[in-house]
ZAVO-893108 format. One record per residue (C-alpha): residue in one letter; residue number from 1; x, z, y. Coordinates in Angstrom, 3 decimals. Layout:
# residues N
   rest    nr          X          Z          Y
      a   NUM          X          Z          Y
...
END
This chain:
# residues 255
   rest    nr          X          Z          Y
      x     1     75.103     49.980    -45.984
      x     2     75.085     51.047    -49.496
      x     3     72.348     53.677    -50.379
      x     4     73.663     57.266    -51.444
      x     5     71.895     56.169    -54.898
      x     6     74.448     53.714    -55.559
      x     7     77.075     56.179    -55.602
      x     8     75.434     58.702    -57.819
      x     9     75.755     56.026    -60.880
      x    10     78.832     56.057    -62.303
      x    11     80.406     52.826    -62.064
      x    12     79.552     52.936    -58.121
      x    13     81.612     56.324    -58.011
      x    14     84.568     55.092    -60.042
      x    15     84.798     51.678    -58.033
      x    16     84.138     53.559    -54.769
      x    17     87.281     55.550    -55.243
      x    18     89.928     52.999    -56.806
      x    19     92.303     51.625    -54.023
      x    20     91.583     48.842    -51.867
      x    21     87.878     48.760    -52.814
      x    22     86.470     50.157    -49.703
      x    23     88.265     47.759    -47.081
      x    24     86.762     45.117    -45.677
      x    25     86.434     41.540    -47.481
      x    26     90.036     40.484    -48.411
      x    27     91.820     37.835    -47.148
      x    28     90.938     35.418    -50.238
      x    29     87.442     36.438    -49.487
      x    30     86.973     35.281    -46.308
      x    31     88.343     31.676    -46.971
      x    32     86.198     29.111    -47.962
      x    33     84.005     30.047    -51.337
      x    34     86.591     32.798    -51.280
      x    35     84.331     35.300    -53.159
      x    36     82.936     33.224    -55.568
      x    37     86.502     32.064    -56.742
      x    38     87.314     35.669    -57.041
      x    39     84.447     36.565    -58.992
      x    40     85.865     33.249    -60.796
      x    41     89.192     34.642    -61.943
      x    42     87.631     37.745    -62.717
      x    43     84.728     36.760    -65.225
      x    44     87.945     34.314    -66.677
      x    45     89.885     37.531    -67.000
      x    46     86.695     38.945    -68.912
      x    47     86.185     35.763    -71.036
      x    48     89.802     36.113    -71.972
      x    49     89.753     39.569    -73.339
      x    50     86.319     38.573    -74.897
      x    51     87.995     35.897    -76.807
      x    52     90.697     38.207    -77.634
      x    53     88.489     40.613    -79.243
      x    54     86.991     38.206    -81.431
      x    55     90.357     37.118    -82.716
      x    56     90.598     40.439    -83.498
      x    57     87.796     40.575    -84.985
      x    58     86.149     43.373    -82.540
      x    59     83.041     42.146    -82.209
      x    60     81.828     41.577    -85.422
      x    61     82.829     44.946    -86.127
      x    62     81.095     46.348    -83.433
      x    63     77.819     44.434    -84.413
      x    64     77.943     45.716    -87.923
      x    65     78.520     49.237    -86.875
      x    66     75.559     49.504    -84.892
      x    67     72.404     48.765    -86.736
      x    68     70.129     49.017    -83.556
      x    69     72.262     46.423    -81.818
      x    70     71.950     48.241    -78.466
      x    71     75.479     47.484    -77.854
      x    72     74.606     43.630    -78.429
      x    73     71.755     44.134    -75.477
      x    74     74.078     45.866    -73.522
      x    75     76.860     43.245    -73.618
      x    76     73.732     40.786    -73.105
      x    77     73.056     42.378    -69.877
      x    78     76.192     42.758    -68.721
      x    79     77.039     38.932    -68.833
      x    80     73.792     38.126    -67.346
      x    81     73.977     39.981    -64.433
      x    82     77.396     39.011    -63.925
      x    83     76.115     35.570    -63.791
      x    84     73.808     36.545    -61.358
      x    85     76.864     38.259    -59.445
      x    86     78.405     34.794    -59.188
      x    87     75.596     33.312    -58.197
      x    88     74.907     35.675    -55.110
      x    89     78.555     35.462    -54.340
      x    90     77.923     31.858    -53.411
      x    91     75.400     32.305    -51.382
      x    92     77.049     35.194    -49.362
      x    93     80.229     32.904    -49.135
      x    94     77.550     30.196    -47.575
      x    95     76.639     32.536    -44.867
      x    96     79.678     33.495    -44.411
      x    97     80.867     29.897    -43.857
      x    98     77.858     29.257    -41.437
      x    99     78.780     31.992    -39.362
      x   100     82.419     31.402    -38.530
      x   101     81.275     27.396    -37.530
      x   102     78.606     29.920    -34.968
      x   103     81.502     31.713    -34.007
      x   104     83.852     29.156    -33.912
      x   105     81.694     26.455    -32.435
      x   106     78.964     28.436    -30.667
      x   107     76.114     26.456    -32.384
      x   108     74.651     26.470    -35.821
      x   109     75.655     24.468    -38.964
      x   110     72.500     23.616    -40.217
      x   111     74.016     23.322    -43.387
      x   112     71.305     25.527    -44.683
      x   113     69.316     28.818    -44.068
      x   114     71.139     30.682    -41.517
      x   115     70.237     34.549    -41.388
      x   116     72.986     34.807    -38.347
      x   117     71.414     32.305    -36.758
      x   118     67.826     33.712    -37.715
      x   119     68.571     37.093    -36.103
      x   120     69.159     35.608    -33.280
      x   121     66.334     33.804    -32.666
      x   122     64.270     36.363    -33.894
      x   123     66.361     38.391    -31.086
      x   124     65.851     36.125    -28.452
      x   125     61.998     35.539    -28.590
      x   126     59.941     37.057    -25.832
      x   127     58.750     40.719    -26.492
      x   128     61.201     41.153    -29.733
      x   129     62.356     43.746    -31.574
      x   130     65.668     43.902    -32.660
      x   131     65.682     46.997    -34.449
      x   132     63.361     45.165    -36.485
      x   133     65.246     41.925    -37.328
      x   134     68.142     43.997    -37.948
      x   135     66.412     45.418    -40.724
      x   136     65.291     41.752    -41.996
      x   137     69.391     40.824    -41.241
      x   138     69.588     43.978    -43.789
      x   139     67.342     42.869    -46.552
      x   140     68.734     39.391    -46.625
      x   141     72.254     40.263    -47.124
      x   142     71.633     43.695    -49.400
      x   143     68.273     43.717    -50.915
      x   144     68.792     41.395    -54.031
      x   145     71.980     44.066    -55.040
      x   146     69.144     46.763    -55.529
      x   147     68.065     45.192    -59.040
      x   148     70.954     44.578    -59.974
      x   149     72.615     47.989    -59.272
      x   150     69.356     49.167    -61.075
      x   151     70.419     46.902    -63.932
      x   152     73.840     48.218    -63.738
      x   153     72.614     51.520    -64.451
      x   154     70.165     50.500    -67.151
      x   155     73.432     50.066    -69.033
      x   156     74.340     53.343    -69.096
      x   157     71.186     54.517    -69.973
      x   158     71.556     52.326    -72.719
      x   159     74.220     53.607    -73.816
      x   160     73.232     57.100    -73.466
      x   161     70.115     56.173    -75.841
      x   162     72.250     54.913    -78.659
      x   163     74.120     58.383    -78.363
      x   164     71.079     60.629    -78.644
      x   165     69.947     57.902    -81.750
      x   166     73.248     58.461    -83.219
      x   167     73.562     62.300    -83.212
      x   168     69.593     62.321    -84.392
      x   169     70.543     60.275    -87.386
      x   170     73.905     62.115    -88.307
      x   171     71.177     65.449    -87.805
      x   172     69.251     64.302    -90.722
      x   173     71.159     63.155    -92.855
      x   174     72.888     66.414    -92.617
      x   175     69.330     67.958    -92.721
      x   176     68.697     66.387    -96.138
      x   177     71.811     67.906    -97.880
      x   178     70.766     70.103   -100.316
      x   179     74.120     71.272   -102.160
      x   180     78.137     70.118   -101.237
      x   181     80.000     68.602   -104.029
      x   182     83.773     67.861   -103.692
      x   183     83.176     64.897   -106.103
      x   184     81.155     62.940   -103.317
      x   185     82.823     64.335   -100.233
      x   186     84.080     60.207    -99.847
      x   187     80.122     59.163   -100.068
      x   188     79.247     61.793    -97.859
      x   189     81.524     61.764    -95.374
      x   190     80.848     57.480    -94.715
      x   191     77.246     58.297    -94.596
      x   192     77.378     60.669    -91.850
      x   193     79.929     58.639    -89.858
      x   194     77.661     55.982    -89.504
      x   195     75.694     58.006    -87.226
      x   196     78.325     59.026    -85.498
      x   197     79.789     55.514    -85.098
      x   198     76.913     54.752    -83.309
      x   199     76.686     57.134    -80.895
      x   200     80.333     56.879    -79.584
      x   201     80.195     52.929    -80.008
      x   202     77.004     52.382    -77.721
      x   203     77.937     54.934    -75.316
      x   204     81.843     53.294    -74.263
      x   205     80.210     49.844    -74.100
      x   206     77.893     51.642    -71.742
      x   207     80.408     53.161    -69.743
      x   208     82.544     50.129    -69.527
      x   209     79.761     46.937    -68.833
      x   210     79.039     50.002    -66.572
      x   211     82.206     50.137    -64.502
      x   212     83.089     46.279    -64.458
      x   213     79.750     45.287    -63.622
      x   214     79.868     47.626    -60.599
      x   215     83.218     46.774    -59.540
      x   216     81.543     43.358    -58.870
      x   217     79.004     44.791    -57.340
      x   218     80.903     46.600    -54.648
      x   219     82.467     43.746    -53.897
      x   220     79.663     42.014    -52.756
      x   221     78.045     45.016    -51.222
      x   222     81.496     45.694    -48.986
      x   223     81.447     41.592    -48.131
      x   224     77.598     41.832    -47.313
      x   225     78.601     44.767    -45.009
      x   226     81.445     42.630    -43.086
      x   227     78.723     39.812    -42.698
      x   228     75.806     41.933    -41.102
      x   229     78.648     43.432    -38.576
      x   230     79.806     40.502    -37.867
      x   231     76.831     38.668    -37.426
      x   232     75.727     41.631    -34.987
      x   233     78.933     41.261    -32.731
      x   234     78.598     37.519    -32.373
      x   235     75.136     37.944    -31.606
      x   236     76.628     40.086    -28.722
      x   237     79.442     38.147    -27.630
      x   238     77.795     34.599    -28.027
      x   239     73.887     34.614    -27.606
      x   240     71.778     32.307    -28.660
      x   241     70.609     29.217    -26.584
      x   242     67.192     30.300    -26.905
      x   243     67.996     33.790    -25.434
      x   244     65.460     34.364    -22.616
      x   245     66.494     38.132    -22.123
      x   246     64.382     40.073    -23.781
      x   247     66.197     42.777    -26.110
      x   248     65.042     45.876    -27.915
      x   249     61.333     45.217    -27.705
      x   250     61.180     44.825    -24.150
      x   251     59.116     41.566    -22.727
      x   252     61.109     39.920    -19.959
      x   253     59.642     40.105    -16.196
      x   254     56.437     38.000    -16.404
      x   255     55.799     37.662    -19.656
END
């Protein structure tokens, strides 16, 4: 149920094509918090390589190359809605959980807020539509993922930004040469790579809080997907108690 927007960004169309992404929820995913410890292992991967580059001594390179510290708010970003990811990956894993017990059981939890079981009663009321409460079914399980895939493309942007900054700064300063001497070609030259540092440095930490942050995102998107159909077939196959007939905005005889 992704929106043809989503794909036009570019970590949506690199994630969209690398193998395996477009299947179903995994088998990890669909046991018990299964998401959320995936998005676990993955943000430890992350936190890893993080402290890996600062052994290395990456970041504080990075931060001292770029004096308008858009890569800093881009890394900001990127954690933060990665915590969000995590976040929303419980909460899909909670639904998810509530609507096997439905399936399994044939009653609700009530562990919680159900939206399974809220489609169906907003189904089964007299004189509903369910065109209608398959759209609210919809905006429960996808609309929060608009921001953020927003968000995700906010970094790029970002990144784009601090190359236009750093190709307008490397123009001036070549703009306020006035003669070439061999003697300072050293000077020179590390004056005008500073502008240049900045435009390639902003632009990959675009590109890549870009790509990881939307591989989480599809993720969630793909397992969102498996829990609306779902939730529509066992509406099908196991009605809810409350069902007095009516379907597809129809009243039932005598209403």
């Amino acid at each position: 149920m992704s929106s043809t927007a989503h794909h036009r960004m570019l970590g949506a169309a690199v994630v969209h094509r690398l193998p395996g992404l477009r299947r179903s929820p995994f088998a990890l995913e669909r046991a018990e918090n299964g998401l959320f410890l995936l998005w676990l292992a993955y943000m430890g991967l992350l936190l890893l390589a993080s402290y890996l580059l600062w052994r290395a001594g990456a970041w504080h390179r990075l931060v001292a190359a770029d004096p308008t510290f858009l890569t800093v708010a881009i890394t900001l970003l990127f954690f933060g809605c990665s915590i969000w990811a995590g976040r929303r990956a419980w909460v899909l894993g909670q639904q998810r959980q509530q609507l096997d017990v439905w399936i399994a059981q044939g009653a609700p939890s009530g562990a919680g807020p159900d939206w399974a079981e809220e489609y169906r009663h907003g189904c089964s009321a007299p004189g509903a539509d369910r065109g209608t409460w398959m759209q609210v079914l919809g905006e429960r399980a996808h609309g929060p993922h608009e921001m953020a895939w927003w968000l995700n493309g906010i970094q790029l942007k970002l990144g784009l930004l601090g190359k236009v900054i750093g190709f307008s700064i490397l123009a001036l300063q070549l703009g306020d040469m006035q003669s070439f001497d061999a003697s300072q070609s050293s000077q020179l030259l590390k004056s005008l790579t500073g502008g240049l540092g900045i435009a390639l440095l902003t632009t990959v930490t675009g590109l890549t809080g870009n790509i990881l942050l939307g591989l989480q995102l599809m993720r969630l998107d793909r397992f969102a997907d498996a829990l609306v159909a779902d939730t529509l077939a066992s509406a099908e196959l196991h009605p809810s108690s409350t069902d007095t007939g009516a379907s597809h905005g129809h009243r039932p005889p005598g209403a």
